[in-house]
C-alpha positions in Angstrom: 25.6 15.1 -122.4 25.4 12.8 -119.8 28.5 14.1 -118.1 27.8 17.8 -118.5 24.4 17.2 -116.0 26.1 16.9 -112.8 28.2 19.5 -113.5 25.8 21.8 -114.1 23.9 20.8 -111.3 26.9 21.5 -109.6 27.3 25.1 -110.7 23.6 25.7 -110.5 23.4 24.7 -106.3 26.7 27.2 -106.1 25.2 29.9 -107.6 22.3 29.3 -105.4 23.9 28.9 -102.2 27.1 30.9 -102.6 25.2 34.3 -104.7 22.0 33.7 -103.3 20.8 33.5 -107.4 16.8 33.6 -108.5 16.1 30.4 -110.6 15.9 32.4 -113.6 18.7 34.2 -112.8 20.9 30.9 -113.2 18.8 29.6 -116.1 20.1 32.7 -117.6 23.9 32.3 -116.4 23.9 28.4 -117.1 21.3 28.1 -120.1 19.7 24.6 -117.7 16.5 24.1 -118.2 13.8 25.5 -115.7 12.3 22.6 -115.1 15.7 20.5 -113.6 16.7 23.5 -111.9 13.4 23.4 -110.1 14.3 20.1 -109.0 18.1 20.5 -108.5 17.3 24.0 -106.3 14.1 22.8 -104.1 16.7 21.8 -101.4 17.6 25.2 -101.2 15.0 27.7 -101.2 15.2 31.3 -101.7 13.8 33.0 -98.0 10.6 35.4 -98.2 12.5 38.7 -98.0 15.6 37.4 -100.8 12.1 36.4 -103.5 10.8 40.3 -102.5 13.9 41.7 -103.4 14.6 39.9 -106.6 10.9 40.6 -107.5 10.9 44.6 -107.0 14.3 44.6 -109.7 12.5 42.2 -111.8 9.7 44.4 -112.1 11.7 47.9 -112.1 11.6 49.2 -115.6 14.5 51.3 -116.7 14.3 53.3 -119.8 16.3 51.8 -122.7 19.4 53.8 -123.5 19.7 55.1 -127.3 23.3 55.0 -128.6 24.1 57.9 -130.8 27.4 56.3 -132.1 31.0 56.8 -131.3 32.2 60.3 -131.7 34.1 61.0 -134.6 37.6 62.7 -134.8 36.0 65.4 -136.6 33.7 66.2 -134.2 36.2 66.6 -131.3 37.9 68.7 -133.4 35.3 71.2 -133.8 33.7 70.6 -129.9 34.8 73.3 -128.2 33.9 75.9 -131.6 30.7 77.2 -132.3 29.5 76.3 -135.4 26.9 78.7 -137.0 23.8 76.8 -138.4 25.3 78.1 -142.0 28.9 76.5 -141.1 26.9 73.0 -140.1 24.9 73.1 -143.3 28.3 73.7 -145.7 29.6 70.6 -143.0 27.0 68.5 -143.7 26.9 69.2 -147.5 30.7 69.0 -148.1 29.9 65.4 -146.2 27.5 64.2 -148.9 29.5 65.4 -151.7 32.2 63.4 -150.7 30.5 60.5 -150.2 28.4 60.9 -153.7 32.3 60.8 -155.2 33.0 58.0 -153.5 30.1 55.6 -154.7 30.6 57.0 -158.4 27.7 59.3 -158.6 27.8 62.4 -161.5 26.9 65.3 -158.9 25.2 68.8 -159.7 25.7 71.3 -157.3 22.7 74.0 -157.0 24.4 77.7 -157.3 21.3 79.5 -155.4 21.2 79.7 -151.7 17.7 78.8 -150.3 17.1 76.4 -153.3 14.8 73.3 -152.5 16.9 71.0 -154.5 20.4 71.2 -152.7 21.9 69.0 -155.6 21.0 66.9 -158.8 22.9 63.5 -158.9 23.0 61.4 -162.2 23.2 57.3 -161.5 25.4 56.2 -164.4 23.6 52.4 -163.6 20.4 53.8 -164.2 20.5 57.2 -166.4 18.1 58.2 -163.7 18.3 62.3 -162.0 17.5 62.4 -158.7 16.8 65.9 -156.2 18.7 65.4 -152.5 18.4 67.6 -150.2 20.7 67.6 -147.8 20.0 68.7 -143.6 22.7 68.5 -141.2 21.3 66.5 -138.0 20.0 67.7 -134.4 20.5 66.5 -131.1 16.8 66.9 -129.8 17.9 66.3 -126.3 20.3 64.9 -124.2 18.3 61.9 -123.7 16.5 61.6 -127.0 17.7 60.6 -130.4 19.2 63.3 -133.3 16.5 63.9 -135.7 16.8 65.0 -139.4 14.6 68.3 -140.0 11.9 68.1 -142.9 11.0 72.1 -143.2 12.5 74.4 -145.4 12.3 78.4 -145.5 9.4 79.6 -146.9 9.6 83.2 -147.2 11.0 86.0 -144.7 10.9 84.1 -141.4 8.5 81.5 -142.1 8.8 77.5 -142.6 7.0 74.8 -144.3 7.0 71.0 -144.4 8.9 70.1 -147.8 6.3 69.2 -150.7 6.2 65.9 -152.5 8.1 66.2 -155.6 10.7 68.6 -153.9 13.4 66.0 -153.4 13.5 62.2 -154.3 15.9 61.3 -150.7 16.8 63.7 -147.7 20.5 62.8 -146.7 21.5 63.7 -142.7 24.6 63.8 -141.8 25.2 63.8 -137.9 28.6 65.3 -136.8 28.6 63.6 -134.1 29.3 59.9 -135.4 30.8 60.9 -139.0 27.2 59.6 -140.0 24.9 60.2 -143.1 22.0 59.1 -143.2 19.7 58.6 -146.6 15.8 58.5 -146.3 13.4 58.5 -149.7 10.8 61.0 -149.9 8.0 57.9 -149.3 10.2 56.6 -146.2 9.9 60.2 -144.7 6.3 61.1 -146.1 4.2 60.5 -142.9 6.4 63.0 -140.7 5.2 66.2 -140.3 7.9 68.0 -138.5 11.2 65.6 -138.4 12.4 61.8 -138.4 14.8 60.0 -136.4 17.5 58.8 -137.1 18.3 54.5 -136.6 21.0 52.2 -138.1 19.1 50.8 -140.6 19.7 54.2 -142.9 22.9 55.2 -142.1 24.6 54.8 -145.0 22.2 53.4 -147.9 23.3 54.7 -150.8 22.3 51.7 -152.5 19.1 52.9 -152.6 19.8 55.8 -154.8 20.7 53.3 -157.0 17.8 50.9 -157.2 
């Protein structure tokens, strides 16, 4: 350790001299502690104007970007089309079906359009039945995060919030990323109108088998 100090005394006067570097800018770079690069720097002071500067970007906030994923090869596929809300809905169902197959679910498909309960699926672990309902995801904005939709047709031209007991999980699936995402009816219960999607549900189908 002893032979590291100088050295990065060394690197820490460069980056001060040479790039003109805040102390916690070099802290940051060199992972020295603030209180020897206090020390190590005082010879070489920052001038009034350089400690304005680095104070305005300090203090500059810029609004986190929100990653939506990579885009999937079926989605650049289907880019330049225009997929009817009915064409995105099959999309996202065919999805979910696929994947229910995959993680060794018994699947029941609903045969009425407009039905609540897109499809029953039997968990051979558990013997239990559970009602999905299946949404195909949004893009909000361009800035914004996709949300999954929780109303449902209610009559001619009308829409309502989904009712407890309608479904046990809501599965997204968002194009976009070749992403579905599974919430339970309690994780989605305090949204009114939609929730967001976030990492931490794409993909849980474990919890359709707990």
């Amino acid at each position: 350790m002893g032979t590291a100090k100088p050295e990065l005394k060394s690197e820490a006067i460069r980056l001060r001299v040479e790039r003109r570097m805040s102390l916690r800018e070099i802290a940051n770079m060199t992972g020295a502690a603030k209180g020897s690069l206090s020390l190590w720097l005082q010879p070489y002071p920052l001038t009034d104007e350089e400690k304005k500067a680095r104070s305005k970007v300090a203090n500059r906030y810029s609004t986190p970007k929100k990653s939506r994923g990579e885009e999937s090869k079926y989605y650049q596929a289907v880019v330049l089309q225009n997929l009817t809300n009915q064409q995105r809905g099959r999309v996202a169902e065919a999805a979910a079906l696929f994947r229910l197959a995959l993680h060794g679910f018994d699947v029941y498909k609903s045969v009425f359009d407009g039905d609540k309960v897109d499809c029953l699926v039997h968990v051979p672990e558990s013997g239990r039945i559970l009602k999905l309902q299946v949404r195909c995801v949004h893009s909000t904005s361009r800035h914004g995060l996709p949300v999954v939709r929780l109303k449902c047709a209610d009559g001619h031209n009308k829409r309502r919030r989904y009712r407890e007991g309608e479904f046990d999980f809501i599965i997204g699936y968002y194009l976009f990323n070749d992403t579905a995402y599974i919430f339970s009816y309690d994780e989605v219960a305090r949204h009114k109108t939609h929730v967001t999607i976030a990492e931490a549900y794409a993909e849980r189908w474990d919890k359709l088998k707990r």
